[in-house]
C-alpha positions as semicolon CSV with decimal commas, in nm:
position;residue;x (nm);y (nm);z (nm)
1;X;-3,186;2,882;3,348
2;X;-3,280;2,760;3,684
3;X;-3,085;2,497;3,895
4;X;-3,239;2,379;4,215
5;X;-2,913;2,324;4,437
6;X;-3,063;2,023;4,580
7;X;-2,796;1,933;4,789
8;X;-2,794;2,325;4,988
9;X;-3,156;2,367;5,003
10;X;-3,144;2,002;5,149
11;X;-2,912;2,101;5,428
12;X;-3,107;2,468;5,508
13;X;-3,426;2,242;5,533
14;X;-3,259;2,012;5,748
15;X;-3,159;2,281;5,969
16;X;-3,449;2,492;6,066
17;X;-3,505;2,591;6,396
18;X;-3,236;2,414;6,548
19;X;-3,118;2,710;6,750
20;X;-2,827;2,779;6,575
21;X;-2,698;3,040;6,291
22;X;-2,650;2,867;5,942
23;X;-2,362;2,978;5,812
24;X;-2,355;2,954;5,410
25;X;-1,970;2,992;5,309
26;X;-1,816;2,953;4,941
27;X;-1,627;3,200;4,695
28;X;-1,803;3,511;4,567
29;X;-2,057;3,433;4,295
30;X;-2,134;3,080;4,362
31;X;-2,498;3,151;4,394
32;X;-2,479;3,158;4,759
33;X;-2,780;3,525;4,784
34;X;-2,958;3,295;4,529
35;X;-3,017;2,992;4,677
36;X;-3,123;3,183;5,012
37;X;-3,320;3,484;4,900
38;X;-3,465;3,258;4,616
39;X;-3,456;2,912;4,609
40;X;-3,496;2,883;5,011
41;X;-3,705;3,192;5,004
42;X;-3,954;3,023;4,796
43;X;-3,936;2,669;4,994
44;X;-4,073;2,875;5,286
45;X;-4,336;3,091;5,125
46;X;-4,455;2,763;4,994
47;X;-4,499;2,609;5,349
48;X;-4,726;2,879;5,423
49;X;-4,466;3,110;5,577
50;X;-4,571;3,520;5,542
51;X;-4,338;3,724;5,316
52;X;-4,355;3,953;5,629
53;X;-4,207;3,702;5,858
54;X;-3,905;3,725;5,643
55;X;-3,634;3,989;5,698
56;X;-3,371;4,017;5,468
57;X;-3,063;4,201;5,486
58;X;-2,860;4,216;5,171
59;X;-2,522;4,427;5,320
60;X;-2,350;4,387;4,992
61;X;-2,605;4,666;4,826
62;X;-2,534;5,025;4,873
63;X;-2,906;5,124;5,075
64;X;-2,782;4,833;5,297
65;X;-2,530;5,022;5,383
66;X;-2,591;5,157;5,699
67;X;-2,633;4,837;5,857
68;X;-2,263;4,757;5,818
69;X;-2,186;4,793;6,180
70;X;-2,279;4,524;6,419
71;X;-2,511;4,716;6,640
72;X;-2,692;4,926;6,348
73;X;-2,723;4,578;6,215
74;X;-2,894;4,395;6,523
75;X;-3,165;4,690;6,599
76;X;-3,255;4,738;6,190
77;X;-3,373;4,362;6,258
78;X;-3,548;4,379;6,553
79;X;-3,713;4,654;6,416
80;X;-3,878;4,416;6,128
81;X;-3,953;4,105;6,368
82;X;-4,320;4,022;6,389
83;X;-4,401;3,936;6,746
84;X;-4,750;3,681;6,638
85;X;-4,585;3,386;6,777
86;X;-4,493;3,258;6,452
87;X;-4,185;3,171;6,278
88;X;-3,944;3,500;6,168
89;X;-3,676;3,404;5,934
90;X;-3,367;3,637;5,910
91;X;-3,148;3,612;5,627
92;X;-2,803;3,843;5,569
93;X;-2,611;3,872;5,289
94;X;-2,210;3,888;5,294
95;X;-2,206;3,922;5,675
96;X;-1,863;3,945;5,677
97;X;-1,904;4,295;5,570
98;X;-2,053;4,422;5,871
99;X;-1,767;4,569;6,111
100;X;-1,710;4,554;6,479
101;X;-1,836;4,884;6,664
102;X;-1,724;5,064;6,976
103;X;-2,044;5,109;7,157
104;X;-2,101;5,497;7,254
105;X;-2,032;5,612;7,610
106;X;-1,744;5,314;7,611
107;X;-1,415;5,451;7,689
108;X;-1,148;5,261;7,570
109;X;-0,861;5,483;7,824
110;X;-1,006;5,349;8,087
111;X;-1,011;4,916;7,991
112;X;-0,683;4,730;8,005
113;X;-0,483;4,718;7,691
114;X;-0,580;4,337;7,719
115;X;-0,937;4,370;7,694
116;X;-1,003;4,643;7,468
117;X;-1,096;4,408;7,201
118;X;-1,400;4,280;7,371
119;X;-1,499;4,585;7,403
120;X;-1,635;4,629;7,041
121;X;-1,963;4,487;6,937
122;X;-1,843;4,256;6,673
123;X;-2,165;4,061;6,446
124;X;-2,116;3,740;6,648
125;X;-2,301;3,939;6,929
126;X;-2,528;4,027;6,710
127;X;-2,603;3,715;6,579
128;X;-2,540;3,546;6,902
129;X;-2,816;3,771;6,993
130;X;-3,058;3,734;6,718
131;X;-2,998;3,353;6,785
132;X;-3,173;3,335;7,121
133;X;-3,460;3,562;7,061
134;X;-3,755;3,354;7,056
135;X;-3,890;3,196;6,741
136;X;-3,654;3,365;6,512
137;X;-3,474;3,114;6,247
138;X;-3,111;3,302;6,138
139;X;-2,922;3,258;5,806
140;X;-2,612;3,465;5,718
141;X;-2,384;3,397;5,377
142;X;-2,020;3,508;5,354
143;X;-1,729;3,462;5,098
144;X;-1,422;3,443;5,361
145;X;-1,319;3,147;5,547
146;X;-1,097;3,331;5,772
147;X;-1,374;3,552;5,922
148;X;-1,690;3,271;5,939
149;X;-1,440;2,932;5,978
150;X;-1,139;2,942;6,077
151;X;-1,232;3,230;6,380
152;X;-1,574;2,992;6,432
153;X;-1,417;2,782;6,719
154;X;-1,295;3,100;6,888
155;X;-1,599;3,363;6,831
156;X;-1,893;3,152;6,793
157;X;-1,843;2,800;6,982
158;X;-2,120;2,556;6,912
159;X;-2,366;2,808;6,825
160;X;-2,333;2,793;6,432
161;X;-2,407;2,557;6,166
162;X;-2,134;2,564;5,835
163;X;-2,269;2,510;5,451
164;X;-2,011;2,521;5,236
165;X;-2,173;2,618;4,901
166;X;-1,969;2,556;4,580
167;X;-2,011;2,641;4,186
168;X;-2,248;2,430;3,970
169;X;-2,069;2,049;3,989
170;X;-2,111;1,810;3,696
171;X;-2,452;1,764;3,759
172;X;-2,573;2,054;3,816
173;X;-2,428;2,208;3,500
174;X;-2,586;1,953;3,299
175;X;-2,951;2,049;3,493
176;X;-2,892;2,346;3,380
177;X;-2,757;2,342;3,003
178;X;-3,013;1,931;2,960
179;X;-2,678;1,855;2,712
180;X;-2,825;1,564;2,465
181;X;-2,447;1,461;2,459
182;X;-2,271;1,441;2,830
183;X;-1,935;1,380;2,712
184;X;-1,914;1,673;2,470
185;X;-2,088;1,872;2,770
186;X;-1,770;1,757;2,999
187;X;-1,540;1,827;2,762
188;X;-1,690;2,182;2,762
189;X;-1,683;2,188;3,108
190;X;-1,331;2,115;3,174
191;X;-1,287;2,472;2,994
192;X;-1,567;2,661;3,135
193;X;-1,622;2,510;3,466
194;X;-1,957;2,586;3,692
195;X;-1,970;2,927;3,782
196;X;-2,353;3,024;3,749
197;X;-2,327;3,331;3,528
198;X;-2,081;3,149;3,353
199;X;-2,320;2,855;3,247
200;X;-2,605;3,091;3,172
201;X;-2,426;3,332;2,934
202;X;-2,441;3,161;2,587
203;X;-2,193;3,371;2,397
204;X;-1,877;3,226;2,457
205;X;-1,682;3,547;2,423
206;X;-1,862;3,742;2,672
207;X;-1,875;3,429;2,940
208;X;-1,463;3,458;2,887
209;X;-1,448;3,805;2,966
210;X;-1,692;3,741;3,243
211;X;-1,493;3,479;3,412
212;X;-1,178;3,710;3,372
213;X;-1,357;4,031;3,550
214;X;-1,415;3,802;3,820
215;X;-1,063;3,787;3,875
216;X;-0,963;4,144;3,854
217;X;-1,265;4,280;3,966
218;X;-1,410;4,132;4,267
219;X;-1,144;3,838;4,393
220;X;-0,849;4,047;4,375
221;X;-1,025;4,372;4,466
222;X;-1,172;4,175;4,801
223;X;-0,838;4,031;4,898
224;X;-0,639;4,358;4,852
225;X;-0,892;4,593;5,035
226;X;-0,957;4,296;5,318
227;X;-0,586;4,255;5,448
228;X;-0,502;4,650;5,315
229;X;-0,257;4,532;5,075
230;X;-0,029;4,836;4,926
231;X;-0,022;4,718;4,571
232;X;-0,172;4,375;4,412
233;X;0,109;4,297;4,177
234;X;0,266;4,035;4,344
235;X;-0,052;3,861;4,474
236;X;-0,185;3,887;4,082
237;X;0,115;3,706;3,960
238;X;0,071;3,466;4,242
239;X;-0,258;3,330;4,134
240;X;-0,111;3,301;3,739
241;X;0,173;3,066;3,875
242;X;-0,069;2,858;4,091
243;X;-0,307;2,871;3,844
244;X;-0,062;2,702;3,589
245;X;0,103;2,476;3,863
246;X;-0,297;2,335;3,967
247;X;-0,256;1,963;4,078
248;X;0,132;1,989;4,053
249;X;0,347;1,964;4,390
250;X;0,493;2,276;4,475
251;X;0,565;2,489;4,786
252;X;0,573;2,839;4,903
253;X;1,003;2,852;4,792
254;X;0,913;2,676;4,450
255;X;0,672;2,948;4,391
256;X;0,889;3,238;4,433
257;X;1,170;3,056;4,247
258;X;0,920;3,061;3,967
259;X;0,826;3,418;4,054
260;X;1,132;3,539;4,049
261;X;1,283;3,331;3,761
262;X;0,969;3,357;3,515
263;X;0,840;3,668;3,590
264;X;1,113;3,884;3,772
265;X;0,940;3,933;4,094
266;X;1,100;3,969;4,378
267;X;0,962;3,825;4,700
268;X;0,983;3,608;4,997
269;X;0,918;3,257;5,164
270;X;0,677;3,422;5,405
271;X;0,478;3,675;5,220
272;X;0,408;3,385;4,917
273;X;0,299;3,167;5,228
274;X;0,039;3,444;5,339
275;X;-0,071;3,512;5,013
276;X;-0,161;3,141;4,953
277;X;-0,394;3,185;5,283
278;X;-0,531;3,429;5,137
279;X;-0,658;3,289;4,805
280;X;-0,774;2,985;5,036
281;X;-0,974;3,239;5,261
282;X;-1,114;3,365;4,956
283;X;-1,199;3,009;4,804
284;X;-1,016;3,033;4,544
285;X;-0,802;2,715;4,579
286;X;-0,783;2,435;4,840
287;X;-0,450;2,306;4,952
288;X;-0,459;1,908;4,957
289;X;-0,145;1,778;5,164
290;X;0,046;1,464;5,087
291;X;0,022;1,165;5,279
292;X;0,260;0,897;5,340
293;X;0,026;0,572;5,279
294;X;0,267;0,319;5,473
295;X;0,383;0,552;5,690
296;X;0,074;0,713;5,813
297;X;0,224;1,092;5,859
298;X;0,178;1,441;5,630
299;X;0,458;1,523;5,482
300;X;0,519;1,916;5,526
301;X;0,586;2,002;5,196
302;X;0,506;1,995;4,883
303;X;0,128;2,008;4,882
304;X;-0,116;2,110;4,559
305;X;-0,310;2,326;4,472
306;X;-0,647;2,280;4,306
307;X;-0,876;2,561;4,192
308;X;-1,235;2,609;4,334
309;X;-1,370;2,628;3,960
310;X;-1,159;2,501;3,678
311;X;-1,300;2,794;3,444
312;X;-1,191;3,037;3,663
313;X;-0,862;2,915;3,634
314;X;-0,860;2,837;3,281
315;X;-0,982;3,194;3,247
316;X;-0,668;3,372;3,462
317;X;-0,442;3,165;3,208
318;X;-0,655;3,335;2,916
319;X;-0,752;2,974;2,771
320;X;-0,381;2,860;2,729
321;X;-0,321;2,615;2,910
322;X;-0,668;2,364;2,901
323;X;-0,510;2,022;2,980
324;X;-0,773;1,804;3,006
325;X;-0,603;1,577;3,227
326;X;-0,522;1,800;3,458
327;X;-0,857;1,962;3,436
328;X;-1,046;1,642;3,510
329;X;-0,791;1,556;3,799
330;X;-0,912;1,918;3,956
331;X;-1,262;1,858;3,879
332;X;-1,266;1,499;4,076
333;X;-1,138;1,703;4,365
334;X;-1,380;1,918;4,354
335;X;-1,669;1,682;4,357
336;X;-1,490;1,448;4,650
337;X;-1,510;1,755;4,852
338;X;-1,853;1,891;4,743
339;X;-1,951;1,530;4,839
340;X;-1,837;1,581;5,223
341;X;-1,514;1,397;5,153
342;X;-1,150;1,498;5,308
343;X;-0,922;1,462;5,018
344;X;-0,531;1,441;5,073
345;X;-0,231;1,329;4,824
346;X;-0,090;1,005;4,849
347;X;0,239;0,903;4,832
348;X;0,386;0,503;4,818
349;X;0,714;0,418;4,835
350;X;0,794;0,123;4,593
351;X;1,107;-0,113;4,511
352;X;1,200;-0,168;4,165
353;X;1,479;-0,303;4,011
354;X;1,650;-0,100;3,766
355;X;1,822;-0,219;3,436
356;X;2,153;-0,301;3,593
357;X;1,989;-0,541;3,861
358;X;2,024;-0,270;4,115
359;X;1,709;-0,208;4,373
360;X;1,565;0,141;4,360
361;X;1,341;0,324;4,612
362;X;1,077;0,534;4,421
363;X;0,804;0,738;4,576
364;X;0,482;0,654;4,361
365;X;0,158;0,916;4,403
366;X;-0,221;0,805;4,438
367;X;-0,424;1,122;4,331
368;X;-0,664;1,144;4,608
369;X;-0,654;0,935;4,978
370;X;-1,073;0,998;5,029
371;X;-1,170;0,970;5,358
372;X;-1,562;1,042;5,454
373;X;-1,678;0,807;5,758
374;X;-1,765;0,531;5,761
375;X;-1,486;0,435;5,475
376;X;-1,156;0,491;5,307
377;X;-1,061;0,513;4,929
378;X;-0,781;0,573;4,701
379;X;-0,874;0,707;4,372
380;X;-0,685;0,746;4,067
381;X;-0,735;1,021;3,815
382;X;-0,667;0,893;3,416
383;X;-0,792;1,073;3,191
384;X;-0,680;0,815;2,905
385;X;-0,537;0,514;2,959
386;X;-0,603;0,365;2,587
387;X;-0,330;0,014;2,694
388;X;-0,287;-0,274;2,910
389;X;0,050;-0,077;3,008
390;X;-0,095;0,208;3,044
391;X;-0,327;0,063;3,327
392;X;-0,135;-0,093;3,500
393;X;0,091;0,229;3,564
394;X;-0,172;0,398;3,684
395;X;-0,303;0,106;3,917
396;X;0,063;0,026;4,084
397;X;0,066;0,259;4,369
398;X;-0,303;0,107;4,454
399;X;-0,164;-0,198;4,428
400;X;0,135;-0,140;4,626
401;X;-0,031;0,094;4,858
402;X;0,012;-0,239;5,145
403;X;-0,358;-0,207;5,271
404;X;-0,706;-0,355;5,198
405;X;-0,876;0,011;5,146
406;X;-1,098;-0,011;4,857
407;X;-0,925;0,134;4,515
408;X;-1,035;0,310;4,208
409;X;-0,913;0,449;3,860
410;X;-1,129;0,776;3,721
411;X;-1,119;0,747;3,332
412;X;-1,247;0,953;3,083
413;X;-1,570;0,874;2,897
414;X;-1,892;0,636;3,032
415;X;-1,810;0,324;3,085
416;X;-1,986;0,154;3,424
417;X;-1,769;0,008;3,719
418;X;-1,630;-0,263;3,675
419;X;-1,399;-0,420;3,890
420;X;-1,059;-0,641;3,809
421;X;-0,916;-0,915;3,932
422;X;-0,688;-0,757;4,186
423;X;-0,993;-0,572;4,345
424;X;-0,908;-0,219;4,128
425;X;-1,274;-0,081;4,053
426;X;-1,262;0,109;3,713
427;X;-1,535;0,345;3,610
428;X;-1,608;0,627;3,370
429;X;-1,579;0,977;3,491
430;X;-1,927;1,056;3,351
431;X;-2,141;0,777;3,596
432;X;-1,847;0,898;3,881
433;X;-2,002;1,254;3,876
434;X;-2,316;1,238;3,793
435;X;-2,428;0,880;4,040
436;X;-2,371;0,948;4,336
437;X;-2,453;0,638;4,482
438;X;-2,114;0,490;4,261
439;X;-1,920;0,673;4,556
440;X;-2,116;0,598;4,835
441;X;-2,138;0,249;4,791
442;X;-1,727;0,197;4,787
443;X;-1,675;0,420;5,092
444;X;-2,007;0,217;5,302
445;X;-1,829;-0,123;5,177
């Protein structure tokens, strides 16, 4: 099996030798090593680049290991650069695992309290440093957020470049598997999802047990040994509750309600509100917030949750609990951000009489509020909506929603857009995921 990643390899092409580090991000296992020490790899040797010129640094294997600290690191490069004037390329695996270093002969006793910390030599120097030697291209992957995003702005300023690399989509699972039938291969993956290993293995009990390892072997493992957690009981349990609860509303107190009714663990507010920072640093779900449509605001809480790969959580839940609805609403999340999209909840208040004449203020919910420049769109997931009744339920928030934003319903099976009377443009999930153009034209309109 061999998938291109088109869309990555696009965006490392488009990035060479701009003077900057590209920074591949996305959870463990996403094919992140493959698509640079392979796919990119072979892109280069193919424009004529020497394997020589390339230095790669894999940090994640065990002879690696001694290139775990940031200075070890930066001179075990240097030491492989080829000074010819031509191009080196430098790529490093998982840099997240190489740790800050006290340089020898530094003292600490005798720096301020306050400025010990700059002190160390963390791997931003070190790639900082790489970065300006001259013709040297750098590439680095990592699979946490907090370390290569979130501390970005702070440690690295304008000198990096972010890919955020995801599993297979759609499309990509059906370049890989060439399904005759693209409906039966959606409905399969709404239960397996796109993790590469995952779509290669063709036993279906061994890809089950693969996808469950994953879990309690390197996700778990990486979260518990990267914030020293005592025990990962509670954080396991955790990720089964938000796993069940993907695309519902919740909040950090609804979860340990359900902890500690369902389960009979006993936690707090705060620590289920760290441990749902952690799963996102890991990339294991994505929090979408809600949005009030006519009032333009967030609403703190609730938010959802929506898993990074659907088989991964259908997998935690041992198979149980495969809703297809749900499953399709996570998967059109997943594709509006893979797509470069910002993807929030939306939320319409609405009027409606009741049966005794009375009015009655009722908050109705758009699935997604899309917003990717130049345009604006509210999507709708249905999986079925067999009924004139039917649609129209699922098209009243749009309808309601008070603005002339372009509007869509997501349902099942392959039918092409086509648009209604009131402007409501209805299309088959199939074409939605695998055209991209369907998308692009709405949010350019």
């Amino acid at each position: 099996m061999r998938v291109q990643r088109k869309q990555y390899l696009e965006a490392l092409r488009h990035r060479m030798h701009n003077g900057l580090v590209k920074i591949i991000t996305g959870i463990r296992r996403s094919g992140k090593s493959y698509l640079l020490s392979v796919l990119f790899k072979e892109y280069l040797l193919g424009e004529g680049v020497e394997e020589n010129h390339i230095v790669e640094v894999p940090l994640d294997k065990d002879e690696f290991r001694d290139y775990r600290d940031a200075i070890a690191l930066g001179d075990y490069v240097r030491s492989r650069l080829v000074n010819d004037g031509k191009w080196n390329y430098v790529f490093i695996d998982e840099i997240q695992l190489a740790r800050k270093i006290l340089p020898k002969g530094v003292d600490l006793k005798r720096i301020a309290p306050e400025d010990r910390e700059s002190a160390y030599v963390t791997f931003y120097d070190t790639l900082n440093g790489l970065r300006q030697l001259q013709n040297v291209d750098v590439y680095v992957t990592g699979s946490n957020s907090k370390t290569l995003s979130s501390d970005i702005d702070t440690n690295f300023a304008d000198r990096s470049s972010q890919i955020r690399m995801h599993p297979f989509s759609f499309a990509e699972y059906c370049d890989a598997i060439k399904p005759e039938d693209k409906l039966a291969a959606f409905d399969k993956y709404l239960i397996w999802g796109g993790m590469p290993l995952a779509v290669a293995e063709t036993d279906e009990r061994l890809r089950a047990e693969y996808l469950r390892n994953l879990y309690a072997e390197v996700y778990i493992n990486d979260i518990r040994r990267r914030y020293r957690l005592r025990d990962d009981y509670v954080l396991a349990r955790l990720i089964d509750v938000v796993s069940s609860a993907t695309g519902s509303l919740t909040n950090p107190h609804k979860l340990v309600d359900t902890l500690r009714s369902a389960l009979k663990v006993e936690t707090s507010d705060a620590t289920i509100a760290k441990y749902l920072s952690y799963l996102e640093d890991a990339f294991l779900f994505s929090e979408a917030k809600r949005w009030d449509v006519k009032g333009k605001r967030y609403f703190d809480y609730p938010m959802k949750y929506y898993a990074e790969d659907i088989g991964l959580r259908n997998a935690r839940l041992d198979f149980r609990d495969v809703d297809p609805s749900h499953a399709m609403e996570n998967v059109i999340y997943n594709e509006l951000v893979r797509r470069g999209c910002t993807v929030d909840v939306g939320v319409v208040p609405v009027v409606t009489v009741n049966s005794e004449g009375r009015q009655e203020l009722r908050y109705h919910e758009i699935d997604f509020v899309v917003n990717r420049a130049p345009g604006k769109l509210y999507i709708q997931s249905a999986f079925s909506m067999p009924i004139q009744e039917k649609e129209s339920q699922e098209s009243l928030p749009l309808r309601r929603s008070g603005d002339f934003f372009r509007k869509m319903v997501v349902t099942s099976g392959y039918s092409a857009p086509r648009t209604s009377e009131e402007g409501i443009i209805y299309v088959g999930v199939i074409p939605f995921l695998l055209d991209a153009t369907i998308l692009d034209n709405v949010l350019r309109d």
